[in-house]
Each structure stands twice: as structure tokens, then as C-alpha cells.
RODOSE-391933 format. One record per atom (N, C-alpha, C, O): residue number from 0; residue in three letters; atom name; x, y, z. Coordinates in nm, 3 decimals. Example, Ala and Ser with C-alpha at 12.3 -4.5 7.8 and 13.67 -1.06 7.14 Angstrom:
<atoms>
   nr  rest  atom       xx       yy       zz
    0   ALA     N    1.319   -0.569    0.780
    0   ALA    CA    1.230   -0.450    0.780
    0   ALA     C    1.320   -0.330    0.780
    0   ALA     O    1.424   -0.332    0.846
    1   SER     N    1.285   -0.225    0.708
    1   SER    CA    1.367   -0.106    0.714
    1   SER     C    1.290    0.003    0.787
    1   SER     O    1.341    0.114    0.804
</atoms>
This chain:
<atoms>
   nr  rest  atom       xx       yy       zz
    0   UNK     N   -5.621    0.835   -0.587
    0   UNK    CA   -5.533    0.774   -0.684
    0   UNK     C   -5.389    0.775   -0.634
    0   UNK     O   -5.316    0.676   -0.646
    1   UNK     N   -5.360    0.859   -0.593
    1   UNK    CA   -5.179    0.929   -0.513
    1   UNK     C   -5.227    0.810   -0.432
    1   UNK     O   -5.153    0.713   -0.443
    2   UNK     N   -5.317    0.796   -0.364
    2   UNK    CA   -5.277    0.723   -0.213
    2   UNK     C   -5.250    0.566   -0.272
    2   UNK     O   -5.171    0.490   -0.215
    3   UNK     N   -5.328    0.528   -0.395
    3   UNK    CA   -5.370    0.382   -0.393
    3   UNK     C   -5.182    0.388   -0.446
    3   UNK     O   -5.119    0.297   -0.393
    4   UNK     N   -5.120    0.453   -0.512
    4   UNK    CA   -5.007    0.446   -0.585
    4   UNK     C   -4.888    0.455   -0.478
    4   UNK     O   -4.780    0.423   -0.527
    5   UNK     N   -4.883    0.490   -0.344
    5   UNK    CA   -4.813    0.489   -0.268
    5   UNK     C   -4.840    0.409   -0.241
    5   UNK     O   -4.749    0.328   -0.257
    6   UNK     N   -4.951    0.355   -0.187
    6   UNK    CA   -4.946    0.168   -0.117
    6   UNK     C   -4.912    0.085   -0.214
    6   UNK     O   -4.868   -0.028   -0.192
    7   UNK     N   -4.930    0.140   -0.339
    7   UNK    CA   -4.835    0.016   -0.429
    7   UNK     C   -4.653    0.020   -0.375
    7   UNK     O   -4.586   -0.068   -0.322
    8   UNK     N   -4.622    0.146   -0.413
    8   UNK    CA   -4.479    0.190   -0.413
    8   UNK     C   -4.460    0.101   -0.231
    8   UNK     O   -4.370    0.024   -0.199
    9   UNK     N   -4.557    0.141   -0.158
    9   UNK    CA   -4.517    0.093   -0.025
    9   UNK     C   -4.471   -0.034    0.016
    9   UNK     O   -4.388   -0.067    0.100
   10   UNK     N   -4.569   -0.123   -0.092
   10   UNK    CA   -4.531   -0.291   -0.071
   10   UNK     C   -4.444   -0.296   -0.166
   10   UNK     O   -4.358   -0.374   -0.126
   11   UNK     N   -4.410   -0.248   -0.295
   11   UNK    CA   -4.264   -0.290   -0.342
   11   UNK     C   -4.186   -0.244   -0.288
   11   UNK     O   -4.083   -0.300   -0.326
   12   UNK     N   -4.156   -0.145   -0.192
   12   UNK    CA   -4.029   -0.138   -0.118
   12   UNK     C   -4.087   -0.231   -0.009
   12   UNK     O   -3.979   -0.248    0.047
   13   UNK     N   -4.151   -0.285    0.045
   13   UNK    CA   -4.138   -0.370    0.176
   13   UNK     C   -4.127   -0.485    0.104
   13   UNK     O   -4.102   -0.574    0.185
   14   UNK     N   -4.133   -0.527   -0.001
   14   UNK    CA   -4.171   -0.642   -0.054
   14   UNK     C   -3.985   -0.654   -0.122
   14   UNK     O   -3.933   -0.765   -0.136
   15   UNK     N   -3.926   -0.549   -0.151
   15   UNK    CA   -3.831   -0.553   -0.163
   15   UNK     C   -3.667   -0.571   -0.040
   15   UNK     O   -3.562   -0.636   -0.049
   16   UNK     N   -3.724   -0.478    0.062
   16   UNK    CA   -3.638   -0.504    0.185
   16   UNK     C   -3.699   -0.595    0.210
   16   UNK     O   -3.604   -0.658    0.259
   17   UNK     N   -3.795   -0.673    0.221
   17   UNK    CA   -3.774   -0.807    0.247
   17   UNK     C   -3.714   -0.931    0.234
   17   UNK     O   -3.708   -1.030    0.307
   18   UNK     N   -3.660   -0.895    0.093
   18   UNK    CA   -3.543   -0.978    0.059
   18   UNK     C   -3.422   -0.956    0.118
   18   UNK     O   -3.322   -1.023    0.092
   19   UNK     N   -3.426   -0.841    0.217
   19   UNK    CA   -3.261   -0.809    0.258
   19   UNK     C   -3.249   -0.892    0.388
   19   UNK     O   -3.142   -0.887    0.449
   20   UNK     N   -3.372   -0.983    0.447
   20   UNK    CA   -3.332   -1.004    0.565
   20   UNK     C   -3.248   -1.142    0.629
   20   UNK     O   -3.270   -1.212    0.728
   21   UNK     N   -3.145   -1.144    0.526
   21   UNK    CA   -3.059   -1.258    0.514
   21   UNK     C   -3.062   -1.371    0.429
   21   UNK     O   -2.970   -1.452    0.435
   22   UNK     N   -3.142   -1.383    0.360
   22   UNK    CA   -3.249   -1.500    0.315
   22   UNK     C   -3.250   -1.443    0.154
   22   UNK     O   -3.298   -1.335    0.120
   23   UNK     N   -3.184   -1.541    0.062
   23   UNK    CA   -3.160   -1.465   -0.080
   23   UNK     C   -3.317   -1.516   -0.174
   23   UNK     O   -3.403   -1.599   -0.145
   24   UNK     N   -3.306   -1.456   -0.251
   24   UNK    CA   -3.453   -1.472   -0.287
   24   UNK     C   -3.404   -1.599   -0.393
   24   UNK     O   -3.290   -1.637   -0.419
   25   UNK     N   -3.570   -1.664   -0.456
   25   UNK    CA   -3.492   -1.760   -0.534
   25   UNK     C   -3.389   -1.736   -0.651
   25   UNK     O   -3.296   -1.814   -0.676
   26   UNK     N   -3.423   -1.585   -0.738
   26   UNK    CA   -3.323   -1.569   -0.830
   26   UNK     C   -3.190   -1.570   -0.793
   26   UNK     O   -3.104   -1.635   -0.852
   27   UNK     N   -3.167   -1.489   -0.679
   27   UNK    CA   -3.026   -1.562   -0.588
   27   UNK     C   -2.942   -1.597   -0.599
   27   UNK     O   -2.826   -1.572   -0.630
   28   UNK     N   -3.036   -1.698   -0.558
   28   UNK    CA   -3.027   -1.866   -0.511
   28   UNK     C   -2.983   -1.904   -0.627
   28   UNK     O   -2.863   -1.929   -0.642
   29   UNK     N   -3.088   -1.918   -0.743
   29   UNK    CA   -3.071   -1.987   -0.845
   29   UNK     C   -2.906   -1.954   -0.902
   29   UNK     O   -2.827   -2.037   -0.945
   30   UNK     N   -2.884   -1.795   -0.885
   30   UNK    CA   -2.761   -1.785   -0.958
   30   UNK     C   -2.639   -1.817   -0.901
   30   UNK     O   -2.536   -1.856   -0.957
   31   UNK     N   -2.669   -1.787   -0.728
   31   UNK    CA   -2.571   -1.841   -0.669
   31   UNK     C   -2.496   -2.013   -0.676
   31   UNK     O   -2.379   -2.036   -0.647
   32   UNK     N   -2.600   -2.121   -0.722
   32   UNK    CA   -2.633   -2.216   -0.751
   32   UNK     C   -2.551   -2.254   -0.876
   32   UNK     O   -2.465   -2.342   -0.880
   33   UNK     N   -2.585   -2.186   -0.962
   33   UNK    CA   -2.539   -2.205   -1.074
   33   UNK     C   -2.366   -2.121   -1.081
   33   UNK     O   -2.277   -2.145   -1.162
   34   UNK     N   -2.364   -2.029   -0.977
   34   UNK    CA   -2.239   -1.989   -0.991
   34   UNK     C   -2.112   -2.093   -0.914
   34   UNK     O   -1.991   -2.072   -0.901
   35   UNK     N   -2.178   -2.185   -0.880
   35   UNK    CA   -2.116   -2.281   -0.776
   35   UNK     C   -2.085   -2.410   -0.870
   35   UNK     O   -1.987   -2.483   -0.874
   36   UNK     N   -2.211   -2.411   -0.948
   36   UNK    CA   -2.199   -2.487   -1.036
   36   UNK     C   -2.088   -2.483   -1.175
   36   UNK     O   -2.029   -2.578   -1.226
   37   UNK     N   -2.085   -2.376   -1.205
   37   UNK    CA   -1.941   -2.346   -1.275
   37   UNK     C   -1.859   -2.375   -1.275
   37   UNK     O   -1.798   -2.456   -1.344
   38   UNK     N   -1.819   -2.279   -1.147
   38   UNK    CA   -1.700   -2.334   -1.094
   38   UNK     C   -1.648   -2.485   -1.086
   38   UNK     O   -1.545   -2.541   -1.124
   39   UNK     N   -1.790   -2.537   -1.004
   39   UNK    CA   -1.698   -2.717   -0.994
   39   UNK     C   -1.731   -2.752   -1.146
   39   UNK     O   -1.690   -2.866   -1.167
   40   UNK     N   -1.779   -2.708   -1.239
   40   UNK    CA   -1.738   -2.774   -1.346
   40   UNK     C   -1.600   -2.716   -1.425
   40   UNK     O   -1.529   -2.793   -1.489
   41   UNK     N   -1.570   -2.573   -1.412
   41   UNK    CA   -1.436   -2.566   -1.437
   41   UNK     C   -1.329   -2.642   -1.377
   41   UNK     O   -1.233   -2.690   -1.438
   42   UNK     N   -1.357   -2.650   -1.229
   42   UNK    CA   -1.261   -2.732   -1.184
   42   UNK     C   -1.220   -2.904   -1.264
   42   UNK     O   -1.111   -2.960   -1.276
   43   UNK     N   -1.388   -2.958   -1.315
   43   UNK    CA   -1.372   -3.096   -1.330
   43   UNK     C   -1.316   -3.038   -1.442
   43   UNK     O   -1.195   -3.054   -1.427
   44   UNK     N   -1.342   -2.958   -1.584
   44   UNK    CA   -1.325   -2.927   -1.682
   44   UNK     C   -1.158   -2.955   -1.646
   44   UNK     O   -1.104   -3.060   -1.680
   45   UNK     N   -1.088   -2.847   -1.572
   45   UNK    CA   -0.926   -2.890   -1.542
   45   UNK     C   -0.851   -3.018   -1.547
   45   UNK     O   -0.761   -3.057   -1.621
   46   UNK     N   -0.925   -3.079   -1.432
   46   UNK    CA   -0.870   -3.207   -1.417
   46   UNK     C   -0.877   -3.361   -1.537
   46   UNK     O   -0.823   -3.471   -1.546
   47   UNK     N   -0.991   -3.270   -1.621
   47   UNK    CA   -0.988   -3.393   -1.687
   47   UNK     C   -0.942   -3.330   -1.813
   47   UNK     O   -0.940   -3.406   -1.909
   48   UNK     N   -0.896   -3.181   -1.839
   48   UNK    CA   -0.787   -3.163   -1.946
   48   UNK     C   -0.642   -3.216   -1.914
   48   UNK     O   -0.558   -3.264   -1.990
   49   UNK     N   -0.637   -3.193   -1.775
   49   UNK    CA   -0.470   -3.256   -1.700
   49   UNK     C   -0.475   -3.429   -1.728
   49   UNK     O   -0.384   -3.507   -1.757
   50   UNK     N   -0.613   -3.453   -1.709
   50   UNK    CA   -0.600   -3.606   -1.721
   50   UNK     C   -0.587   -3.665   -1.855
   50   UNK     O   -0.541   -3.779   -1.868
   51   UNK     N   -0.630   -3.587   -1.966
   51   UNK    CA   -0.618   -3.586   -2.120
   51   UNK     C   -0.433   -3.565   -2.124
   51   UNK     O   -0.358   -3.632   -2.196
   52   UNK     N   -0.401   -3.485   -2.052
   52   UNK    CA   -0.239   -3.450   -2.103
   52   UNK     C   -0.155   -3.544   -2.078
   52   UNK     O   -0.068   -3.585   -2.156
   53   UNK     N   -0.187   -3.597   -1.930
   53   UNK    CA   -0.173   -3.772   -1.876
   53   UNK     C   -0.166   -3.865   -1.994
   53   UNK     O   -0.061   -3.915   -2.034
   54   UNK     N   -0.285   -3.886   -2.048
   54   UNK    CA   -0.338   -3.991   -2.094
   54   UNK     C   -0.248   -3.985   -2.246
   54   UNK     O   -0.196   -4.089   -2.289
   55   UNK     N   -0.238   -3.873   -2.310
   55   UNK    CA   -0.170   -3.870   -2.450
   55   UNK     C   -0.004   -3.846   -2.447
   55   UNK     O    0.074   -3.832   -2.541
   56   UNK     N    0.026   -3.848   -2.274
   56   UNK    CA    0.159   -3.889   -2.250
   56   UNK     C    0.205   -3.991   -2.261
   56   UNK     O    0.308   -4.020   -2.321
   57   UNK     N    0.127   -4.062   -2.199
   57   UNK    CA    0.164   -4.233   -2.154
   57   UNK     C    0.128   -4.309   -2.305
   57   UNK     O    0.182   -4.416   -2.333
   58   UNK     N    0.012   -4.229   -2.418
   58   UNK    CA   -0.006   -4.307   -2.502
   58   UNK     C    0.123   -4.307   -2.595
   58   UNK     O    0.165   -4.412   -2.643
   59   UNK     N    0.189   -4.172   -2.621
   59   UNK    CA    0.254   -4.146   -2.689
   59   UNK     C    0.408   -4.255   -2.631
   59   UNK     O    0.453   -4.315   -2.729
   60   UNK     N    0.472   -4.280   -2.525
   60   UNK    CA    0.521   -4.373   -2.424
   60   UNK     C    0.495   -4.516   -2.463
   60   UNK     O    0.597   -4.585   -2.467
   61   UNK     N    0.409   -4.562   -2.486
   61   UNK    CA    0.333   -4.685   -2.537
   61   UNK     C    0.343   -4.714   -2.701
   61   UNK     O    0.384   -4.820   -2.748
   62   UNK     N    0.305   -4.622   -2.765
   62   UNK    CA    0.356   -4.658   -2.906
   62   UNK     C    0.510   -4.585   -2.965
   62   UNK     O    0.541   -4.576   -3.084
   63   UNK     N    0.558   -4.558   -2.899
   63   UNK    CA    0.700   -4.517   -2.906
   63   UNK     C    0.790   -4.676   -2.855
   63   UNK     O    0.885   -4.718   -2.920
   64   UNK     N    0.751   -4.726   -2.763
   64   UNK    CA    0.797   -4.860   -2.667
   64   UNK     C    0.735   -4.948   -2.786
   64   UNK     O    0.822   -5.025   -2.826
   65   UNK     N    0.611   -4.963   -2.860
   65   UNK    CA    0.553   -5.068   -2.921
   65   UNK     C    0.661   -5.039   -3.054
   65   UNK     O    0.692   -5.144   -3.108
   66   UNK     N    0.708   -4.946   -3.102
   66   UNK    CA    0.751   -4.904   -3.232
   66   UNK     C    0.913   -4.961   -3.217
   66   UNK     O    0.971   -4.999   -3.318
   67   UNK     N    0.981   -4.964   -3.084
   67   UNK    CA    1.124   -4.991   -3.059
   67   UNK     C    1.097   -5.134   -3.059
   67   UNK     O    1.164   -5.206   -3.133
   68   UNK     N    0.983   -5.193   -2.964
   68   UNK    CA    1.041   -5.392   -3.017
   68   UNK     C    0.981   -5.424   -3.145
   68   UNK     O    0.996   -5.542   -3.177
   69   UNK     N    0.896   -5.327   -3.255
   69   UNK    CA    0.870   -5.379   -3.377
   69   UNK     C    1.024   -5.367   -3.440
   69   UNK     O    1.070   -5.450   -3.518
   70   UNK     N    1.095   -5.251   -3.392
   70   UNK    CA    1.188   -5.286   -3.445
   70   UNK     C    1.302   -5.424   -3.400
   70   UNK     O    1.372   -5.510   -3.452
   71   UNK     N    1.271   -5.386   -3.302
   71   UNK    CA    1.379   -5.487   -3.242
   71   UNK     C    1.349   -5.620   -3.300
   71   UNK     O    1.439   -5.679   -3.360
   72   UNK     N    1.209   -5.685   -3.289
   72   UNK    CA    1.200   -5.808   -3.333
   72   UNK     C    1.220   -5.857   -3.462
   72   UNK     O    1.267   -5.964   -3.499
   73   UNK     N    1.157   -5.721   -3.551
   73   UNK    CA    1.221   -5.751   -3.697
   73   UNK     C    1.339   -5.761   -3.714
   73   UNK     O    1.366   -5.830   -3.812
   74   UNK     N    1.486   -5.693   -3.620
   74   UNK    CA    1.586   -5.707   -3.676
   74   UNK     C    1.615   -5.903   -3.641
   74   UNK     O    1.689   -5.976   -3.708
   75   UNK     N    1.535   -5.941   -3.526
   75   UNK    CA    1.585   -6.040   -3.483
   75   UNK     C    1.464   -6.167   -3.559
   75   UNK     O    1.483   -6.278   -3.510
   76   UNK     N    1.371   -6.165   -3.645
   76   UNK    CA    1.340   -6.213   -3.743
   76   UNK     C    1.392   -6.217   -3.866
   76   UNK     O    1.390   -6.328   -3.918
   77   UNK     N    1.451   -6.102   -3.948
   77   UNK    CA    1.501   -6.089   -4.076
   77   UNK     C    1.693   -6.196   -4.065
   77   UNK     O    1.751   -6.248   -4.160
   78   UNK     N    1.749   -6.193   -3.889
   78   UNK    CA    1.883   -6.231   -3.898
   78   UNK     C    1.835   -6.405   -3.883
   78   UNK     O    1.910   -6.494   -3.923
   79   UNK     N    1.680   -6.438   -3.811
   79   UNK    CA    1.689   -6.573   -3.837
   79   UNK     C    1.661   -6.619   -3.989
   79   UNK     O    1.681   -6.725   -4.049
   80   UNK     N    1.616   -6.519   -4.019
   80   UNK    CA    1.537   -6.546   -4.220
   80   UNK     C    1.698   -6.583   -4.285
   80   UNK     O    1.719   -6.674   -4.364
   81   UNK     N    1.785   -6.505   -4.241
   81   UNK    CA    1.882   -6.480   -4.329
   81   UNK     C    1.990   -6.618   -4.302
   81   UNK     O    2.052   -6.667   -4.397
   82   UNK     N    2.003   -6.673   -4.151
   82   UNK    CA    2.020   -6.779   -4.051
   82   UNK     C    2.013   -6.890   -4.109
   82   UNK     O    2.107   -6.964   -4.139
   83   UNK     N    1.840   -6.913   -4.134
   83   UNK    CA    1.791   -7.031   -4.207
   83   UNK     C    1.829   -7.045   -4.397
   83   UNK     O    1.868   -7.132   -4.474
   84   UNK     N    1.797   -6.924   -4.402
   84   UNK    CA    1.858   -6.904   -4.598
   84   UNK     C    2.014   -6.996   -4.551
   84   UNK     O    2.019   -7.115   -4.519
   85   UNK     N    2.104   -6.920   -4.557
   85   UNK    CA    2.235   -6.970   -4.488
   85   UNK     C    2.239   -7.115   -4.440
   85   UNK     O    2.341   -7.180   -4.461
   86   UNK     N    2.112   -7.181   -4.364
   86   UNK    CA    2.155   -7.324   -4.346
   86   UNK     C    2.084   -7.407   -4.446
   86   UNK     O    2.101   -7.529   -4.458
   87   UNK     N    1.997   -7.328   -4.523
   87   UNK    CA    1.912   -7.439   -4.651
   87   UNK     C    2.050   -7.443   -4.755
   87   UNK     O    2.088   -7.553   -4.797
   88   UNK     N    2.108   -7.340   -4.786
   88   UNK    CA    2.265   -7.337   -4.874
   88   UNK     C    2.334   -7.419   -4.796
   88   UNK     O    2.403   -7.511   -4.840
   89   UNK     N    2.324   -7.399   -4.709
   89   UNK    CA    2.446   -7.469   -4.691
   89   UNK     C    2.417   -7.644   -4.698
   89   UNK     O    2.484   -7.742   -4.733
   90   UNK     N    2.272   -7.621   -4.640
   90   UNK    CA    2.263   -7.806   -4.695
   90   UNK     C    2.255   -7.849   -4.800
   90   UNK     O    2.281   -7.969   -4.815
   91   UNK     N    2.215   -7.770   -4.913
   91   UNK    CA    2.223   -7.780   -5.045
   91   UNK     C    2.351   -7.808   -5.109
   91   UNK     O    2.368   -7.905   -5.182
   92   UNK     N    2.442   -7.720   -5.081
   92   UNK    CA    2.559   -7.743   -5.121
   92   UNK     C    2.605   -7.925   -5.071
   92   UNK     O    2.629   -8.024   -5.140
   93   UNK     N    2.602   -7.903   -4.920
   93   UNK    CA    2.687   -8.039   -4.897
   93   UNK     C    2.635   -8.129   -4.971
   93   UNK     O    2.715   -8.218   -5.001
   94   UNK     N    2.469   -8.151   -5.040
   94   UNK    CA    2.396   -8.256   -5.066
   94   UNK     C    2.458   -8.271   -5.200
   94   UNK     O    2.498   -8.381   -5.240
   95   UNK     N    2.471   -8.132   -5.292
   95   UNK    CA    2.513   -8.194   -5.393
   95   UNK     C    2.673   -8.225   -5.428
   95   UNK     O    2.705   -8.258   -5.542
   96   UNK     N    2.790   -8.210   -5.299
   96   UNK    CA    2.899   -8.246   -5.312
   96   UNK     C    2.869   -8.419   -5.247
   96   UNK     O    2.879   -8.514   -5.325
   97   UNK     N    2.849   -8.432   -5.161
   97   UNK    CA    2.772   -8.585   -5.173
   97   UNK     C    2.721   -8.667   -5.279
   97   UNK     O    2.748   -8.787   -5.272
   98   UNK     N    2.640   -8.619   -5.394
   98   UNK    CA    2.594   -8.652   -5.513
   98   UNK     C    2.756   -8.657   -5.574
   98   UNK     O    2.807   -8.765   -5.604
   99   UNK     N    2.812   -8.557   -5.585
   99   UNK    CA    2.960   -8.542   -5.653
   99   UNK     C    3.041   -8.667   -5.628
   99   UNK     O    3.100   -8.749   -5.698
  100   UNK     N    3.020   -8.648   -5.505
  100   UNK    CA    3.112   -8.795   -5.442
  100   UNK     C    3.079   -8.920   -5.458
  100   UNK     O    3.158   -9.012   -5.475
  101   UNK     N    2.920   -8.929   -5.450
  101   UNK    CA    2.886   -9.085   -5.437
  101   UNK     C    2.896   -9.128   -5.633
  101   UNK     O    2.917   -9.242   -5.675
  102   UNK     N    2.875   -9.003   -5.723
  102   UNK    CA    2.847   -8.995   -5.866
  102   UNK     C    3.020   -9.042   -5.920
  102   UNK     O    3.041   -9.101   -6.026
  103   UNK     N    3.120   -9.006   -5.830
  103   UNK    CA    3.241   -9.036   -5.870
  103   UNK     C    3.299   -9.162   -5.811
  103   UNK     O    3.412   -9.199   -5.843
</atoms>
């Protein structure tokens, strides 16, 4: 019984330094794998939070620029509104001093 239990113990230690002989076993592997894998996803994880900080820069840039010619154009719509008011009076008026004139 001792003996059959040492040839067990015997091949799990050979079965174990066998994994030491440069050569990672698959669990490893697998974790080494996956530890590689992390990483380049932290890395992408980075770049595409930097590229988010980018992106809500330039947006914020864009409707700040869209918000200055809403203004701008309204001021330069409301002065033709006010332009044209100003030339309908004013043709109004001359029309009915014309009436005045042609009536006298």
C-alpha cells in the first residue's frame, strides 16, 4: 500500500516538475493570455476614454460656434424685420400724403 502511494506521490511530483521545463502549462497560458488580454484592453479602454474627452471637446466647440451665429443671424434678421417694418411705414405714409395731395 506505502509503495503503490509513493508511486502515486512519485508521478505527481514528476508530473509536476514537468511543468518547470520552460513550457507553461495550459492554465498558464490561459492566464498569461488573458493577462495580456487586459492589459490591451485597458490600454484600448484609455484611448477611447481620451477619445471620448476629444470628442465632447470639439462637441461642446461646435454648439458653442452653432449658438454664436444663432445669435448673430437673429440679430441680423430681427434689424432686417425692423428695416422692412420701417420701409412698409414709410411707404404708407408717402401713399397717403399723395392721397392728401392728389384729394386737395
Amino acid at each position: 500500500m506505502n509503495l503503490i502511494r509513493g508511486l502515486v506521490l512519485t508521478k505527481e511530483v514528476y508530473s509536476t516538475l514537468k511543468g518547470f521545463d520552460g513550457k507553461l502549462s495550459k492554465e498558464e497560458a490561459n492566464s498569461k493570455n488573458l493577462s495580456e488580454d487586459l492589459k490591451a484592453m485597458s490600454l484600448e479602454k484609455a484611448q477611447l476614454e481620451s477619445d471620448k474627452r476629444f470628442l465632447q471637446v470639439r462637441l461642446d466647440f461646435l454648439v458653442a460656434k452653432e449658438n454664436d451665429l444663432k445669435a448673430k443671424y437673429e440679430v441680423k434678421i430681427n434689424t432686417t424685420k425692423e428695416c422692412l417694418k420701417d420701409t412698409r411705414d414709410q411707404k404708407r405714409a408717402t401713399e397717403a400724403s399723395q392721397k392728401r395731395v392728389e384729394e386737395a
